[in-house]
N, C-alpha and C positions, 0 to 999 in steps of 0.2 A: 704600489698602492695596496694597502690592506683593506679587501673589502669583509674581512670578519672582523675588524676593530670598531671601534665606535665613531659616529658617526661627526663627534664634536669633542674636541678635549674635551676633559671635566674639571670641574675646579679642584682646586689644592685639595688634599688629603680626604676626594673624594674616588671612592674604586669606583668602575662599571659596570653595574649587572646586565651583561644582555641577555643572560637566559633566561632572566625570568624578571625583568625589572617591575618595581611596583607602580599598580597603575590606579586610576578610576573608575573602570568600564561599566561597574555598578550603575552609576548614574548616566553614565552615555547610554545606555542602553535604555533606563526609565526615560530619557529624556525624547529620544527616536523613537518609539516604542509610545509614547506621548501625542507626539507633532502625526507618528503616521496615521494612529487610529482616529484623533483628531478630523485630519486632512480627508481623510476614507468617509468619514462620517458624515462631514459637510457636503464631499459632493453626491455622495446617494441622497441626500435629502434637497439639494438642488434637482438630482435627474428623477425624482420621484413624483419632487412637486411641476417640474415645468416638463417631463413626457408625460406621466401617470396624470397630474388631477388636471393643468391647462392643457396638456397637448401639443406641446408647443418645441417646436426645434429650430431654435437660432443661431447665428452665427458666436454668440457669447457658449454655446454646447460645445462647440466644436474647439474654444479658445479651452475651456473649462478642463475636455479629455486630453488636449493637448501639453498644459502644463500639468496634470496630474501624472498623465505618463512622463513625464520627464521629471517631478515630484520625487518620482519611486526609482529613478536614475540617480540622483541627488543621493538619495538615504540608502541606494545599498552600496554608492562608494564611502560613504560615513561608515556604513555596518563592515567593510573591511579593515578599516580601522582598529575594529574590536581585536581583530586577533594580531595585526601589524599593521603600526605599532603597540597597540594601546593608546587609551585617553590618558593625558594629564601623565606623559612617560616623556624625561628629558631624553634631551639630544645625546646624549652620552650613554643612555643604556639602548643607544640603538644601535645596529651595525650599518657601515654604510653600506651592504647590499641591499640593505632595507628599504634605503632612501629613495631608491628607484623607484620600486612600488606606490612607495608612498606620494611620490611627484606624480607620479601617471593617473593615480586615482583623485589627488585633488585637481588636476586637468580634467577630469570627466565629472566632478561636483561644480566645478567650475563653468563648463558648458551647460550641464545641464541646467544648475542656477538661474545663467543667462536667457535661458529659455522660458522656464516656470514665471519667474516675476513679473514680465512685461505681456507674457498670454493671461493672466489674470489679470493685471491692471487695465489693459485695454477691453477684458469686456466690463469688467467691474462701470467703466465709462460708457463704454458702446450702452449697455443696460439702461445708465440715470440718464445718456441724454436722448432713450426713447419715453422714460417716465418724466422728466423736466424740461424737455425743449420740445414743442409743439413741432409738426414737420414743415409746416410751409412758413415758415421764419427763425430757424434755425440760422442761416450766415447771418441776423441780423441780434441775434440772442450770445452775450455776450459768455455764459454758462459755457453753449456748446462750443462757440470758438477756442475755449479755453480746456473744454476735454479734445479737442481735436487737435487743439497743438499739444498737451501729454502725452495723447498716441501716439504722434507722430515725433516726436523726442522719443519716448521709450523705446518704439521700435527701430529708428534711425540708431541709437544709442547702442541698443543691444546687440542687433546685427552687427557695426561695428567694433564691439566689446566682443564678441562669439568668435569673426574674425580675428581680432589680435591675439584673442587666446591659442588660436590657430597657428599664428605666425611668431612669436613671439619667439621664436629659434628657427632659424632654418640652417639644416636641416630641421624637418619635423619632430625625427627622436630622438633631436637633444633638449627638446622640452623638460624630459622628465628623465631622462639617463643620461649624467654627468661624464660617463664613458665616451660618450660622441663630441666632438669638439664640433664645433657650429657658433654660427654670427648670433645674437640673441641681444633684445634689449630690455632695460629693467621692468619688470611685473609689478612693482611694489605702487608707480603710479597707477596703470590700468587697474590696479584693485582699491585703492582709495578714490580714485575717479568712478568706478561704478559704484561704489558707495555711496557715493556724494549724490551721484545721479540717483538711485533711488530714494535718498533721503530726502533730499527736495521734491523730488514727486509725489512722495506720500504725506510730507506737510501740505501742499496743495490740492493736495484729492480729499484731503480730511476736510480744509477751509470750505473746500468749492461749491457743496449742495447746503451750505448754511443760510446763505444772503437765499438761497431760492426758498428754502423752505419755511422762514421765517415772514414771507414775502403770500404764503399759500392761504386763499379765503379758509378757516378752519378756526377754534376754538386756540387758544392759547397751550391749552394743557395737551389739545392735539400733536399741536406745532411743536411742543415741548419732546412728547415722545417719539415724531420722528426723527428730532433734532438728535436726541441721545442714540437713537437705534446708528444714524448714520455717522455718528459721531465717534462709534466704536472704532472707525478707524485709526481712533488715536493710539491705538493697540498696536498697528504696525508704524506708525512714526516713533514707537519707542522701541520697539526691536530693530528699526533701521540707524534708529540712532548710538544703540549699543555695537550694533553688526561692524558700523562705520569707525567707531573707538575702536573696537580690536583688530578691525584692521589695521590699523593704523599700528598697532602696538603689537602684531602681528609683525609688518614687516620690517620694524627697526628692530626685534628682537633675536638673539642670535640662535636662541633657544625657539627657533621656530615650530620643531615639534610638539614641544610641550604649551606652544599659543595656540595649537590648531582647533584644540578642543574647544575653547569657548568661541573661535569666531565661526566656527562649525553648528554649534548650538543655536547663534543670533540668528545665523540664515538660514536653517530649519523655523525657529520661531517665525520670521519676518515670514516666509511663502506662509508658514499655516496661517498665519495672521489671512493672508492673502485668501484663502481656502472659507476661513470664515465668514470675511467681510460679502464675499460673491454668493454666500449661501443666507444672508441673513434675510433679504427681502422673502425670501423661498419660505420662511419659518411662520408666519400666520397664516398663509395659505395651508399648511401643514394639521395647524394645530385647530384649524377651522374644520378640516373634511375629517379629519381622525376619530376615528368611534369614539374615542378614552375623552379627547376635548370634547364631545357634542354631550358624553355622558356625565361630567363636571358638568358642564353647563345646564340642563336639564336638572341635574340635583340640585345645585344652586338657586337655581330659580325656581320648583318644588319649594325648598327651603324657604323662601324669601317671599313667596307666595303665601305659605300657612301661617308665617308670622304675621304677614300684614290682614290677613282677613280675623287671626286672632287677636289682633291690637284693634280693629277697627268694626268687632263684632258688637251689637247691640240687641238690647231687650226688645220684641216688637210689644206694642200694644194692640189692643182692639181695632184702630184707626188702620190699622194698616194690615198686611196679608201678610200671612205667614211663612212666604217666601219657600223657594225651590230646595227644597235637601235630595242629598245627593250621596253614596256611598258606593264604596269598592270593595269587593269581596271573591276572594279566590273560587271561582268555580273547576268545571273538568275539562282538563286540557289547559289547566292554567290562565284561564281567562278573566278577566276585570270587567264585571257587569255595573252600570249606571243608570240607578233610578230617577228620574225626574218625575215629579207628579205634583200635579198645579192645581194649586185650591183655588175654592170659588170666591173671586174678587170683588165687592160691591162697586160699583162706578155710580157714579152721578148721572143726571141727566145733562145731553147734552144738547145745547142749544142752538140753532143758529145753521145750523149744515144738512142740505141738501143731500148730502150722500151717504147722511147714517143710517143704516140697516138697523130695521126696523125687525127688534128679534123678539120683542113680546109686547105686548100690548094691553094694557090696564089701567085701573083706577078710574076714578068718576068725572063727573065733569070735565069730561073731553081733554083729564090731565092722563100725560103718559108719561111711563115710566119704564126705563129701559134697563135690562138685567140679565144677565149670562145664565141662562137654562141649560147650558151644556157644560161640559167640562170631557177632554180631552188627555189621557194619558199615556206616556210616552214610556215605553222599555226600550232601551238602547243598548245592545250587548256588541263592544268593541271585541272587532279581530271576527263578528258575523256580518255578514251582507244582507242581512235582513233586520230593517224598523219594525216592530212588533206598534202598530196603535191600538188603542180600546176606547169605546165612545161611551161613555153613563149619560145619561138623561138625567 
């Protein structure tokens, strides 16, 4: 056995470069390098919003650090790759010492995998059925029977699937070194079967908070955008569904090395997808306490304020008071002082009530007439602790 030859005849009147075959690592690298910073992002702003602004430490934290650590298991057996074999490098500019390697590391993407996808999926559910299923008729709410049997498939599934990957040669290291002779049975089901398994999962996780939310007392165009927000799931039903194709086309091809790349890529995409969906409720809470959001909104409303008091300004006449003006002007220390000062209002006389204060007193024949003799003004300098009043006669 020549283990410096290549790994796979090559076709007719093609030589073998192993020393330096051409590859595509350009893009395997944007694409990893993509899904990580991605995947890193989502869950700091999950652990930001539910330790930092609610406070809050659940059982979905704990699911959350556990596939993320296994995440980062996933992408640096992919990032070995980079150097052996290369991306998108046929089976013939390999050597089969190579191949070793390269079985042992997609056994450890493989585990790992099995791990990340169903620690997110289950809290992703644990999550919607504390916000959708009230607690004290939960077995009788049809929503949460149906995230509790997903759980309980994913995890039944997985464990299973983590095992087989386990046994799937005994001895153990003839998994992935073709030197050890051992009993082993075919891989190519167990991985279109866990494919299948979470493609179906994630069409049903997508379905599942539609009929509830559509169902929620709220405004239409409410119901509309949390429909879409939770609806982004559809993001990982289409990476599962790719993932599940190149498996497929993975395992009947002979040219296995050079299939690794793209179904390498679906199942980085599919977990981020995952990474996303479990951080998206975490994103208003976010953009609600953030200085930059509170600071948009405040200009915005500033804005929206001066136009409408400018659209809906008018000339006063005689009949009426000449109302409160108000201004802002930079004094020391950078402060915003506000003048109010309130002109003297004619009122009528009022008739009929026993509890009007009786503040002047005139005219003839036993007529009265009632009239603000005082007037009252207010200096109000924001960011002091002191109302400044002045009383005129």
């Amino acid at each position: 056995m020549d283990l410096d030859g290549p790994a796979l005849a090559p076709p007719e009147g093609v030589i073998p470069q192993l020393d330096n075959p051409p590859n595509n690592n350009g893009l395997a690298i944007a694409v990893l390098s993509v899904c990580a910073v991605f995947a890193t992002v989502c869950c700091f702003m999950r652990g930001y919003a539910r330790l930092v602004l609610l406070r809050k430490f659940q059982i979905e934290e704990v699911l959350v650090v556990v596939g993320y650590g296994f995440f980062w298991g996933a992408t640096y057996a992919l990032l070995v790759f980079i150097e052996t074999p290369g991306y998108f490098v046929h089976t013939w500019n390999v050597r089969l010492r190579d191949v070793i390697q390269i079985q042992y590391y997609v056994l450890i993407f493989g585990i790992c995998y099995s791990f990340v996808l169903p620690s997110l999926k289950v809290a992703i559910l644990i999550e919607w059925c504390r916000v959708f299923s009230p607690i004290g008729s939960r077995l009788k709410s049809p929503f949460w029977v149906s995230c509790a049997t997903i759980i309980l498939v994913q995890t039944t599934a997985n464990i299973a699937i983590i095992v087989a990957l386990n046994l799937q040669c005994i001895p153990h290291k003839a998994i992935y070194d073709f030197r050890v002779k051992g009993d082993c049975f075919d891989l190519y089901k167990l991985q279109v079967g866990s494919a299948s398994i979470h493609l179906i999962c994630d069409v049903i996780i997508f379905l599942l908070p539609q009929r509830t939310i559509w169902t929620l007392k709220m405004s239409w165009k409410k119901r509309l955008g949390v429909s879409i927000i939770f609806g982004l799931g559809l993001l990982a039903c289409v990476s599962a569904a790719f993932r599940c194709a190149v498996t497929v086309a993975h395992g009947r091809s002979p040219d296995s090395v050079y299939t690794l790349g793209p179904l390498a890529f679906w199942a980085m995409a599919e977990m981020t997808c995952g990474f996303f969906i479990i951080c998206l409720p975490c994103i208003p809470k976010i953009l609600k306490e953030t200085t930059l959001a509170r600071h948009l909104m405040n200009k915005w409303s500033r804005g929206s304020s001066t136009s409408s008091s400018g659209r809906r300004r008018k000339p006063y006449d005689g009949n009426h008071a000449e109302g409160m003006e108000s201004y802002a002007s930079g004094g020391r220390g950078g402060r915003n002082h506000n003048k109010f000062e309130q002109e003297v209002i004619r009122m009528k006389p009022l008739e009929g009530s026993e509890s009007t204060e009786r503040l002047h007193e005139g005219g003839g024949a036993g007529a009265r007439a009632l009239a603000i003799t005082r007037t009252t003004q207010f200096i109000v300098t924001e960011g002091d602790d002191a109302v400044t009043a002045k009383q005129r006669s």
